[in-house]
C-alpha positions as CSV (number, residue, x, y, z in Angstrom):
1,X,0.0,0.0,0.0
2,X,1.2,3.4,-0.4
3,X,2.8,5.7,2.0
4,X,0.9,8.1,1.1
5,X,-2.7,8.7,2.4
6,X,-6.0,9.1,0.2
7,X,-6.6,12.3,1.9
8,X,-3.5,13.1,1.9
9,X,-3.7,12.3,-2.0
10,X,-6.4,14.4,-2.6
11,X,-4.8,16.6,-0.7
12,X,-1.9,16.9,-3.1
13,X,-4.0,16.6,-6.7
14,X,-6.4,19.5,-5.4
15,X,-3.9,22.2,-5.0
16,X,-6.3,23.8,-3.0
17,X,-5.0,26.5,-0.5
18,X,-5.3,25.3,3.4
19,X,-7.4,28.2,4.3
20,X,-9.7,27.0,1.5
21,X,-9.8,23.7,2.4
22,X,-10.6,24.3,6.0
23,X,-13.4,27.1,4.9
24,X,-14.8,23.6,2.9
25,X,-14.4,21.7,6.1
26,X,-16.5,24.6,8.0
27,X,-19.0,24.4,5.1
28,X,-19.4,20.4,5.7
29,X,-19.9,21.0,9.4
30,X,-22.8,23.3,8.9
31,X,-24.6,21.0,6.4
32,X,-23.7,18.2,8.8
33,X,-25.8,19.8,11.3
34,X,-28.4,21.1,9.2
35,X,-29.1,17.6,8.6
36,X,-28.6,16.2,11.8
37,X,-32.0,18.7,13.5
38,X,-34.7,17.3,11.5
39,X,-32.9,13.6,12.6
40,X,-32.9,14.6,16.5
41,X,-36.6,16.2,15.4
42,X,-37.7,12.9,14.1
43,X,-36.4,10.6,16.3
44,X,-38.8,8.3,17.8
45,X,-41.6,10.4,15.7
46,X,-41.6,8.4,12.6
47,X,-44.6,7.8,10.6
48,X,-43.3,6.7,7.1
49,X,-40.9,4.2,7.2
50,X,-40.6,1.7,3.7
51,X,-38.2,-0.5,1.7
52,X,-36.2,1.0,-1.1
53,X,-34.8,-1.6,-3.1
54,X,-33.6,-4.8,-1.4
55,X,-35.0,-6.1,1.6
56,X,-34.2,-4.3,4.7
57,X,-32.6,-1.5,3.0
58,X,-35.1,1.6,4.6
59,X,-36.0,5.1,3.8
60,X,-37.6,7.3,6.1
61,X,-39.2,11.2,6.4
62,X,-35.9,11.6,8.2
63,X,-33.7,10.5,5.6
64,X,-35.6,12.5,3.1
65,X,-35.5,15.7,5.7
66,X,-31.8,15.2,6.2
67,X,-31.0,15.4,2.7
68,X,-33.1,18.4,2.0
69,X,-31.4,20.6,4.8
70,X,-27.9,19.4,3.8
71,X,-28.2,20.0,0.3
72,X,-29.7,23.4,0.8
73,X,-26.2,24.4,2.8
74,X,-24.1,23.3,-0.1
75,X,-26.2,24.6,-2.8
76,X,-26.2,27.9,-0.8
77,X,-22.2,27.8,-0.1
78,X,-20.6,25.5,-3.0
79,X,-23.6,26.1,-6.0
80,X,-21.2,25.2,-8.7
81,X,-20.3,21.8,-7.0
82,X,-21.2,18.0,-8.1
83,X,-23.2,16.9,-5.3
84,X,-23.6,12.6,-5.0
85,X,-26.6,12.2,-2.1
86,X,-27.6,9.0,-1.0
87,X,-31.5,9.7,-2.0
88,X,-31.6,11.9,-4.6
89,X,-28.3,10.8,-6.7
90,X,-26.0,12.8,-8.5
91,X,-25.7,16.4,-9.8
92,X,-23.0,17.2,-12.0
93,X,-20.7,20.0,-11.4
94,X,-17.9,22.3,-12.4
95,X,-14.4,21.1,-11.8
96,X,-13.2,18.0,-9.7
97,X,-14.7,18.5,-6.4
98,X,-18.0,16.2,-5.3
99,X,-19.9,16.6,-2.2
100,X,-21.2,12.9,-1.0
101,X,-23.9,12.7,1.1
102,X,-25.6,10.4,3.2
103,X,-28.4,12.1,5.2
104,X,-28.7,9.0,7.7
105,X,-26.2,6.3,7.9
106,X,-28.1,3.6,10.2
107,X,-31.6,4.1,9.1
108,X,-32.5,0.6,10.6
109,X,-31.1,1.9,13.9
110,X,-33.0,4.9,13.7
111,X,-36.3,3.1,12.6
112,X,-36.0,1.1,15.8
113,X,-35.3,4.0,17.7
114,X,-31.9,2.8,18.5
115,X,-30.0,5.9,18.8
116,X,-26.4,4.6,16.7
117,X,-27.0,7.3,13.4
118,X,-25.4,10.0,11.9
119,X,-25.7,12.3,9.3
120,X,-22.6,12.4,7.0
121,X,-21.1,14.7,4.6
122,X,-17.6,14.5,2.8
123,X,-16.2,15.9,-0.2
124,X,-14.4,14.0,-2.8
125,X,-11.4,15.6,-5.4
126,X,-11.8,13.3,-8.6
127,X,-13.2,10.4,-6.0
128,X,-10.2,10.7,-3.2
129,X,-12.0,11.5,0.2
130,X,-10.6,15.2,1.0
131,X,-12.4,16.0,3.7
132,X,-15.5,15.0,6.0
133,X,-18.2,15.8,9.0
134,X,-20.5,13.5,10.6
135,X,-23.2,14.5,13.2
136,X,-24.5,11.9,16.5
137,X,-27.3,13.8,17.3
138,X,-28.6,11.2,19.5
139,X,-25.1,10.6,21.1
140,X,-23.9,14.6,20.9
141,X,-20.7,13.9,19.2
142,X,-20.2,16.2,16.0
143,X,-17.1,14.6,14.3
144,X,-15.0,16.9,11.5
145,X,-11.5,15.9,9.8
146,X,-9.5,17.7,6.7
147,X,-6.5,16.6,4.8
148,X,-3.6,17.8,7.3
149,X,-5.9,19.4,9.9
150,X,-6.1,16.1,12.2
151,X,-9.1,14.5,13.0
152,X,-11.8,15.9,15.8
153,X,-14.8,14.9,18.0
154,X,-16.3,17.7,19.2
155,X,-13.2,19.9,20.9
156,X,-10.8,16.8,21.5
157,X,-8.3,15.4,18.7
158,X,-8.4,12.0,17.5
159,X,-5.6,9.8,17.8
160,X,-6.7,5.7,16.8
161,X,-5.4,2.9,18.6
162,X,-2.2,1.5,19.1
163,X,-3.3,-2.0,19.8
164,X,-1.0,-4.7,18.3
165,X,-2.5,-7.8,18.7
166,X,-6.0,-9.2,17.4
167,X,-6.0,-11.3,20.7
168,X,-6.0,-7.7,22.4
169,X,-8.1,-6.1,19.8
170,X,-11.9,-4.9,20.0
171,X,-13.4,-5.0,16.3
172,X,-16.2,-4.2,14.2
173,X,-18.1,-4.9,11.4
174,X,-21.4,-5.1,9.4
175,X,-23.6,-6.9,7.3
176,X,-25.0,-5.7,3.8
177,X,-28.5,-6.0,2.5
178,X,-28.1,-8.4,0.3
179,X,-26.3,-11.0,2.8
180,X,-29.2,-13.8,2.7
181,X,-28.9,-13.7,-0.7
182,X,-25.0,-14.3,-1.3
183,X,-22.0,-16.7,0.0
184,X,-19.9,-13.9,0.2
185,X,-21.4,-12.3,3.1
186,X,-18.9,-12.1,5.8
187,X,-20.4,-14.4,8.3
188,X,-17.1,-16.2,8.1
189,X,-15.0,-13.4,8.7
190,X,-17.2,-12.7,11.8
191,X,-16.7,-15.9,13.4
192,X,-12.8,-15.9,12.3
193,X,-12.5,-12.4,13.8
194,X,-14.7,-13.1,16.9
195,X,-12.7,-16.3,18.2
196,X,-9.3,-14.4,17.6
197,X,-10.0,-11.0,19.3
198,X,-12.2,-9.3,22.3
199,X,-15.0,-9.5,20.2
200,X,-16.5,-8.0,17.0
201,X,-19.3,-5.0,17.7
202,X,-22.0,-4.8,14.9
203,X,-23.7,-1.2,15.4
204,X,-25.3,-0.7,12.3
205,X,-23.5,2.5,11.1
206,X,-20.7,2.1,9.1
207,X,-19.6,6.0,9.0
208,X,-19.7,5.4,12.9
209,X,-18.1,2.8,13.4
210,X,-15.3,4.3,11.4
211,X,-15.7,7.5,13.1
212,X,-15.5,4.9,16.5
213,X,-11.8,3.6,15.1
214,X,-10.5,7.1,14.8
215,X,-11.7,7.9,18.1
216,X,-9.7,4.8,19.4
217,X,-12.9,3.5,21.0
218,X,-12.9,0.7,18.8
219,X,-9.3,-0.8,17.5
220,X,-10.3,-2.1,14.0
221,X,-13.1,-2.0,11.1
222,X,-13.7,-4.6,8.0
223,X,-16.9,-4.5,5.9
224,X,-18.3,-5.4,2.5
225,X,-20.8,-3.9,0.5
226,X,-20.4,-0.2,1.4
227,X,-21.5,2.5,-0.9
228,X,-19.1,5.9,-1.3
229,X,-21.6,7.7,0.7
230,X,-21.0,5.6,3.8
231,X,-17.2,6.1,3.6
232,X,-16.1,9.5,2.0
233,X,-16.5,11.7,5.2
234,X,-15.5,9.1,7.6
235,X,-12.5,7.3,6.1
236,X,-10.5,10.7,6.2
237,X,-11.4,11.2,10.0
238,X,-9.1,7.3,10.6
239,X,-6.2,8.5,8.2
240,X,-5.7,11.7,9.9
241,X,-6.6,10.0,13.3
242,X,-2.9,8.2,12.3
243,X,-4.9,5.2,10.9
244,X,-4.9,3.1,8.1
245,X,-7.7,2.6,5.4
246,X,-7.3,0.2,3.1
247,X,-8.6,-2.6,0.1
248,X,-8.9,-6.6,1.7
249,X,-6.2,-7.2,0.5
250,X,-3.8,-4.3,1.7
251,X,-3.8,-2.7,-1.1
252,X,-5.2,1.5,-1.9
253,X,-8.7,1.5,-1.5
254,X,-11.4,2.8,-4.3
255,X,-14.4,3.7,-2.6
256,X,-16.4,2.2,-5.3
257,X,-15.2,-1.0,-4.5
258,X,-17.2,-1.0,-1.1
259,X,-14.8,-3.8,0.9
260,X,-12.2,-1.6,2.9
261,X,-10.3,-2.3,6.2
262,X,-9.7,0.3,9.0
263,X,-7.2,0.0,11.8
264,X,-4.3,1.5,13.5
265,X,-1.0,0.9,11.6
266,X,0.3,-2.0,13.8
267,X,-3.1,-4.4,13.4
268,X,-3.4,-3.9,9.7
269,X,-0.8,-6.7,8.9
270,X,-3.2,-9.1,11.2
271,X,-6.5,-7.9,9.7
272,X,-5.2,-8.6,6.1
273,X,-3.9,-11.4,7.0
274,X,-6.9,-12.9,8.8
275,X,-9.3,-11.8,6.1
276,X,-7.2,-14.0,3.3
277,X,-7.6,-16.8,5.2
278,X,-11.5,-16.9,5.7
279,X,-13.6,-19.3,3.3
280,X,-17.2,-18.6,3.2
281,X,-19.5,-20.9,5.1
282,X,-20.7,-23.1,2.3
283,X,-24.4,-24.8,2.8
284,X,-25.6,-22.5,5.1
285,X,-29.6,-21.0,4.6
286,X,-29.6,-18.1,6.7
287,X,-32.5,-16.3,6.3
288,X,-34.2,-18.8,4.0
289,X,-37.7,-17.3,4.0
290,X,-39.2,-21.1,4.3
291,X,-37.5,-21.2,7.7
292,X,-38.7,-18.4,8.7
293,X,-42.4,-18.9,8.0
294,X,-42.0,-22.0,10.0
295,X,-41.1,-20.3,13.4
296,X,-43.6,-20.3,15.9
């Protein structure tokens, strides 16, 4: 894997000025907020909630909310701006910058009324995460990170993990829509991962959980089937948090692949390492709708 950072990267290619960049970062925090009132608003208050798409994948009046007051900040601040949101897709742009939204990462959570949610907003030069904010509402933590401005939770910087050992480590992970429908799910990896560390936390939000790993509150990440708008703000809070992001297999990540791996520099040798070895359970019926219409 490179040396050098996909922040850091972007960074670079940009050429943008610092006090540019962190006026961008200022402008991501604000829409992060704006989208995380109507969240806080809504929470518990839901009347509207449906499947989009596969089974299990959710939209809300809160996601929809969300997305309206973030978009309004960056068409007020950044008009001539592409802008990629989770529920209203793409709007082209001038030049090489992309705002990439996702108005409420954990909808299931928030459906539930279990409070593990944010609203995220990053901004991508020519698809390299640049810079990012995510909002907790329900937790209170607003989280921000630039290309060579560290990484932040609220007034404290970030600094991930310096576990070395899986045996010591306390990991995290997630499952994607489609799992009951594919082998390559990553129940394997779970159990490989869970036997072989202090356990694997699945909270549903994968910008958290990243968010969570820069924070050092949790050591490592892996996760398949991710969409850019659940990593382009948070993946830029673990690299300037000192962490590593990377592909499976070590290499540089492209957010359009959707697999990456997040951890401090000494466990990422262990977490490649242990996701190479993992075969997927074969023969297994998870899910199997037969089964579950026979439950009493």
């Amino acid at each position: 894997m490179s040396d050098l950072s996909l922040s850091a990267a972007a960074r670079r290619g940009s050429g943008l000025p610092q006090g540019e960049l962190l006026q961008l970062a200022e402008v991501a925090r604000r829409a992060a907020a704006a989208g995380a009132e109507p969240l806080r608003r809504l929470f518990g208050q839901l009347e509207n909630v449906r499947s989009k798409g596969s089974a299990g994948n959710l939209v809300t009046e809160a996601d929809l909310a969300a997305e309206s007051a973030v978009l309004a900040v960056l068409e007020q601040e950044t008009p001539s701006f592409a802008v990629l949101a989770e529920e209203s897709g793409r709007r082209s742009g001038q030049g090489d910058l992309e705002w990439c939204v996702d108005p409420l990462d954990g909808t299931t959570n928030y459906a539930h009324g279990f409070p593990v949610f944010a609203c995220s907003v990053g901004l991508l030069w020519r698809g390299e995460p640049l810079l990012g904010a995510l909002e907790l509402p329900a937790l209170q933590q607003s989280f921000w990170a630039a290309a060579g401005e560290g990484a932040w939770r609220n007034d404290t910087r970030l600094q991930v993990s310096g576990c070395q050992r899986l045996a010591d480590a306390l990991l995290a992970t997630g499952f994607a829509y489609d799992r009951a429908e594919r082998l390559d799910n990553n129940y394997a990896e779970f159990a490989w991962f869970t036997h072989r560390s202090h356990g694997v936390r699945r909270a549903g939000a994968a910008a958290v959980d990243l968010a969570w790993v820069a924070a050092a509150a949790l050591d490592g990440y892996w996760e398949r089937g991710l969409a850019p708008w659940d990593l382009a703000a948070a993946v830029v809070l673990v690299e300037e948090a000192g962490g590593v992001i990377s592909a499976y297999d070590g290499q540089r990540l492209r957010l359009g692949d959707g697999r990456l791996i997040a951890c401090g520099p000494q466990l990422h040798n262990a977490m490649v390492g242990g996701l190479a070895r993992c075969q997927p359970l074969a023969g297994a019926s998870y899910g199997a709708p037969e089964l579950d219409a026979a439950s009493p």
